[in-house]
N, C-alpha and C positions, 0 to 999 in steps of 0.2 A: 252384347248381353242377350242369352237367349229370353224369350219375352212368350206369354203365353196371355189369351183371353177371357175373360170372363164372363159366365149369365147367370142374372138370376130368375127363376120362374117366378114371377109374382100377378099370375092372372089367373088365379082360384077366385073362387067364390065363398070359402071360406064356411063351407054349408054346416057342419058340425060345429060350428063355432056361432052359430047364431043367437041370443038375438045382437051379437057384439060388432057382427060381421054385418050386419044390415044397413046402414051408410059408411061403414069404416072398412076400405079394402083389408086383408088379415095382413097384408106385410107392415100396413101402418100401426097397428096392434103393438103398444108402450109394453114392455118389461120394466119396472124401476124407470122408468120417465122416458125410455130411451128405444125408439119404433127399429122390430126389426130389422128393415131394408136399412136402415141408417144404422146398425151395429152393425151390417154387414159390409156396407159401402166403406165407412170409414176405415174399416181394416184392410181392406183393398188397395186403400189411395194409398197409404203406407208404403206397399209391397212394390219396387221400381223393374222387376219383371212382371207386372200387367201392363196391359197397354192399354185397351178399352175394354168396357164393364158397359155390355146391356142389359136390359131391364126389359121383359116380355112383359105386359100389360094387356087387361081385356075388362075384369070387373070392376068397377069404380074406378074406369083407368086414370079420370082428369085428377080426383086427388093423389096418387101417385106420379102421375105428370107433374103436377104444381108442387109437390114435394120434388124433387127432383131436379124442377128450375133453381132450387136455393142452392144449389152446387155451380154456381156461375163462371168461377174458374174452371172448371172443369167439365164445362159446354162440348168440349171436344170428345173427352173420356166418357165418359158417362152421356151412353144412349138409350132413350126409350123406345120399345116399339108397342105398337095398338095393336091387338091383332081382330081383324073385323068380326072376328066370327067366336064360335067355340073351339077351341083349338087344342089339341093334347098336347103334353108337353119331347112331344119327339118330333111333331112338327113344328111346336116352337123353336124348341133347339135348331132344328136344319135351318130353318128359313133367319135365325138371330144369325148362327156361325158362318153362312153363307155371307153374310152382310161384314161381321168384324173380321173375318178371314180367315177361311179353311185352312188355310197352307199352316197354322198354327194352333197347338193344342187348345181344346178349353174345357175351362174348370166351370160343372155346371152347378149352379146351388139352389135347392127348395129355398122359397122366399119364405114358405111358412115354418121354418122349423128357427129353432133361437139355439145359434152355436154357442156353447162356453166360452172358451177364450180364441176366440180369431186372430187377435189381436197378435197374441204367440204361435199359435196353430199353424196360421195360413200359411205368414214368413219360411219358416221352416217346411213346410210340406214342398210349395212351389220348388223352393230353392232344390229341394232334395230331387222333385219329377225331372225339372229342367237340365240336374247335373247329370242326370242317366245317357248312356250311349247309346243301350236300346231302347228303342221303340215299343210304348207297350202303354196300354190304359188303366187307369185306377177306379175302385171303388170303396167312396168311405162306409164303415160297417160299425153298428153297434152291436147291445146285445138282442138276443132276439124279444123280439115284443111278444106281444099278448091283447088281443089275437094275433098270430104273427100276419106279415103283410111283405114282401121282396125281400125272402129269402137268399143266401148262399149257402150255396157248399164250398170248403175252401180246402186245398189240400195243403201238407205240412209246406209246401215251399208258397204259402199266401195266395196261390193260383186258384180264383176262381172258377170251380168246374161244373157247376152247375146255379139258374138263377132262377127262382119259381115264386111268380106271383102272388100272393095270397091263396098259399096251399095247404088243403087239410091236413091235419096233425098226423095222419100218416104218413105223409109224404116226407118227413122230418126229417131229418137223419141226425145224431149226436154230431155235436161240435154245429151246428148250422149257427148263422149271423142275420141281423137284421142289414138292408142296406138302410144306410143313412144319411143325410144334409146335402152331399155331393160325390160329385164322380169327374174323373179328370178325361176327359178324350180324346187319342189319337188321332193327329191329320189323317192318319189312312182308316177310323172309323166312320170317316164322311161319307165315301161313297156308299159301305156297307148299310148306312142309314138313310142315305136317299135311294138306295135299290128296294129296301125292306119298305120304305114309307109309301113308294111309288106303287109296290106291288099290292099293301094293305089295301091302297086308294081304291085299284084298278078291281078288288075283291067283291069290297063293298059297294051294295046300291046308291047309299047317302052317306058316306063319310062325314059329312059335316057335322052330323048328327050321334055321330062314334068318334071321338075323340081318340088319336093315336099315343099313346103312353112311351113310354122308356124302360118303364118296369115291366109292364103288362103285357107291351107288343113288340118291345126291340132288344132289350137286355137279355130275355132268356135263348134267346136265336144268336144275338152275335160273340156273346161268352163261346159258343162254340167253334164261330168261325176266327175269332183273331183272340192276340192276351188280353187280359183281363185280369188282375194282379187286384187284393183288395187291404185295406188298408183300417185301423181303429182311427175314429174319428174322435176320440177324444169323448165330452161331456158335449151333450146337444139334448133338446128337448123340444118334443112336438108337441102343441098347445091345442090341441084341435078340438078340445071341448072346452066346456067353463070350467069342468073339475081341475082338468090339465094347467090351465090358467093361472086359477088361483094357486096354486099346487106351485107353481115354478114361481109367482109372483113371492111367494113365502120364502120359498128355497131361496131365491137370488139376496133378498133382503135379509134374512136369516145368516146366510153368509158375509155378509158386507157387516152387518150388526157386530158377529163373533170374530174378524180379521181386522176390525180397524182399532181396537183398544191400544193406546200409545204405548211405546213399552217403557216411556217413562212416568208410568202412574206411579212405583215407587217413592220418587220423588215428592210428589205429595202426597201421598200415607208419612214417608218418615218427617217432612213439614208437620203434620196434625195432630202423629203420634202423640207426641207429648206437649204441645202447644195445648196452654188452657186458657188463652186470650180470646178476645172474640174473634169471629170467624165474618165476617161481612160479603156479602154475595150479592151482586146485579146483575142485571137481564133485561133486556127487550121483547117485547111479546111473547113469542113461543116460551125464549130462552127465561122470561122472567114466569113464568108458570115453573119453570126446572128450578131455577132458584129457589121461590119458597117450597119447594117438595125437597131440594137438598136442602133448606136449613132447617124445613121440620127431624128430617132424619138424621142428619147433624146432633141435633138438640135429644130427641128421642132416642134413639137408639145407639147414638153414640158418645151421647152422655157430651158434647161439648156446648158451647156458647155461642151457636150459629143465629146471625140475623141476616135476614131476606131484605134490604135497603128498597127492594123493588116491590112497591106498592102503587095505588092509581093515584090517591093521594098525596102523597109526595112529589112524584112525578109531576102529576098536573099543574100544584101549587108552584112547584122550582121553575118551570116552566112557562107560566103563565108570569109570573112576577121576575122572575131573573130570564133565563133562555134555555130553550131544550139544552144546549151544549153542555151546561153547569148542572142541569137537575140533578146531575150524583155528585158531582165536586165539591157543590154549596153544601150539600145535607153531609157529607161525612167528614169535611172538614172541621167539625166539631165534635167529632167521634175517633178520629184516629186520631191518636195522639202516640203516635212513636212505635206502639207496640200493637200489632195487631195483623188480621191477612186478610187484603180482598182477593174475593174470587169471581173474576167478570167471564162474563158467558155471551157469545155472539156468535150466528151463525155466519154474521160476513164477515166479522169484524173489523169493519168499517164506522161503526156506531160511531157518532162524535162525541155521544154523552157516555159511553163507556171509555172511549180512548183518554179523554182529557180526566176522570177520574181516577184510571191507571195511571197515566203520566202524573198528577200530582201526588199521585199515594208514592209516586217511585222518588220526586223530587222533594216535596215538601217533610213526607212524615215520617218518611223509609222505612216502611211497613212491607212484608213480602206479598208481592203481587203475582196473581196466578189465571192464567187465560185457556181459556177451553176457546177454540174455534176451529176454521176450516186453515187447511195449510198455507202459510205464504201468506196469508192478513196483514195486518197493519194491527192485528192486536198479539201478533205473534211474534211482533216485532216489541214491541214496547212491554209489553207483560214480562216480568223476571224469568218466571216457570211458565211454558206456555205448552200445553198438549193439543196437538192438531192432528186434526183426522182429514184423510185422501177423499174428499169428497164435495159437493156440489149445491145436492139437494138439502135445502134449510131443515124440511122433516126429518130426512135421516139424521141432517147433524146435533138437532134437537135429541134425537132417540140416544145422539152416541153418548149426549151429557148426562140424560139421565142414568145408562147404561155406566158410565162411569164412574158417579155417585154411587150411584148402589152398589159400585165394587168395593170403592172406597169405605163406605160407609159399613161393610159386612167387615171386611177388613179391620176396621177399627172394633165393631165390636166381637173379634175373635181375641182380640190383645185387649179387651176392654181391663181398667183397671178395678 
């Protein structure tokens, strides 16, 4: 199998991104719970043409270090390097691909930028560079930015013909691309890059102090000398301010919010349609705050017989006198009686006091039981109608019950009678 390498830059400083970036390296920087370097690693580990996956580091490198050691299997693949100094990221790159091995292509990635889906993306790209016969290097491109910043020009057969660093709006030409997140490298762009880096060095007084780029000092020289082939990357987003931040923090969760609605809500709308029994609803913390907001709306707007069983009172008392396990089994076994729906809500659904009150509602009263939780639970299993959402985090799953209710709930009063 052919096999190719991987780097990620992740030794900015993160300067535009301040004050967020001031003990937080920007790779470590959470999206929806989940630190860039780590959406980008994991989709890696995936892919069985990588071989190793470095990691260039410089600013707060020990917390990227120490994030980094959590990957313990994979001690061998996954390398860090320190680099002592300030360092551009064209002499990163030489001095990582020199180390994981020139003789094989590598795919380089901005640490600071948050790929859409990698996860589909990568698979598929690698697989397609690696199945080529010729020899030729890639670059991923979005649309152009604003203010623009590494430019192409690309002619109709994708060949990138020209590549211009952060160039005035003259310089433009129609159809131009931003480049973006990555760039794939020919083995035989090695040398072209250590000729070009050597000669910058030999230029300047104090290189250390001028940091050698890819965009800035290597990219627009060697698109002339060898291919350069560019490619759409897909959805990606650069976070490099707070606006940017928030901005994508919305987007991602905004997505997840309107993609995850079960598509069997039907199922309970035509349950509730015409059911004019009571409606019984439990919940645990977050999930019991959703509860009585669905039975208020239940009740209010949808004209039904909605009770909230999840009170602190109750709770407390079943609780404290019988056992957490029974606080909902004791209290509505004297309330169901044969005819009636609970609807239990947990983001693990694991609850014991939720579980054992489903299970009796399903064996003792044969009332229909209905479970809102995360996929694969234990209350997804025992609930009659169970809707589960593809997800993790308790908050979002909270958001998706109330999101559900409210669908629910409009729904009912569109057909209200």
């Amino acid at each position: 199998m052919k096999k190719m390498n991987a780097l990620i830059l992740a030794a900015g400083e993160g300067t535009r991104l301040r004050p967020l970036t001031n003990s937080t390296p920007k790779p470590l920087i959470r999206i929806d719970g989940q630190t860039l370097l780590a959406r980008r690693i994991d989709a890696l580990l995936t892919i069985p043409e990588i071989g190793k996956i470095g990691v260039t580091v410089g600013y707060l490198r020990e917390p990227i270090l120490l994030f980094l050691a959590r990957y313990k299997e994979y001690k061998d693949t996954i390398i860090g390097y320190s680099c002592p100094r300030l360092m551009g990221t064209a002499e990163a790159t030489l001095n990582a691909w020199k180390i994981l091995g020139k003789e094989e292509p590598l795919i380089v990635f901005y640490g600071d930028v948050y790929p859409g889906a990698p996860e589909t993306d990568y698979p598929v790209l690698i697989k397609m560079y690696l199945n080529e016969a010729k020899q030729f290097s890639l670059i991923g491109y979005g649309p152009l930015k604003n203010p623009p910043s590494g430019v192409m020009q690309v002619n109709k057969d994708s060949k990138v013909t020209e590549f211009i660093e952060h160039p005035s709006l003259a310089k433009i030409k129609d159809g131009a691309v931003s480049h973006a997140e990555w760039l794939i490298l020919a083995p035989s762009v090695y040398p072209i890059l250590e000729k070009s880096l050597m000669y910058l060095m030999a230029c300047w007084d104090k290189p250390d102090q001028f940091p050698i780029n890819l965009g800035e000092h290597f990219l627009p020289k060697a698109v002339q000398e060898t291919i350069f082939y560019a490619t759409d990357v897909g959805e990606h987003y650069d976070i490099g301010t707070i606006e940017q931040y928030c901005a994508l923090q919305q987007k991602v969760y905004n997505n997840k919010l309107r993609s995850q609605l079960d598509p069997k809500l039907h199922l309970i709308f035509k349950a509730l349609f015409r059911f004019r029994g009571d409606i019984w609803i439990i919940g645990n913390g977050g999930s019991l705050v959703v509860a009585q907001h669905a039975a208020l709306d239940l009740s209010k707007a949808a004209g039904r017989r909605a009770i909230c069983a999840s009170d602190a009172a109750r709770i407390t008392a079943y609780s404290n006198d019988i056992s957490f396990e029974q606080s909902y089994s004791e209290y509505l076994a004297n309330l169901l009686a044969g005819e009636g729906i609970l609807i239990a809500l947990s983001a693990s659904g694991e609850s014991p006091n939720i579980l054992r009150a489903v299970k009796e509602a399903n064996e003792k009263y044969g009332v229909l039981t209905i479970g809102l939780t995360k996929k694969g639970s234990s209350l997804s299993k025992v609930a009659e109608l169970a809707l589960e959402f593809e997800e993790e985090d308790p908050k979002a799953l909270e958001d998706m019950f109330q999101i559900t209710f409210h669908k629910i709930v409009r729904m009912l009063e569109d057909v209200k009678w």
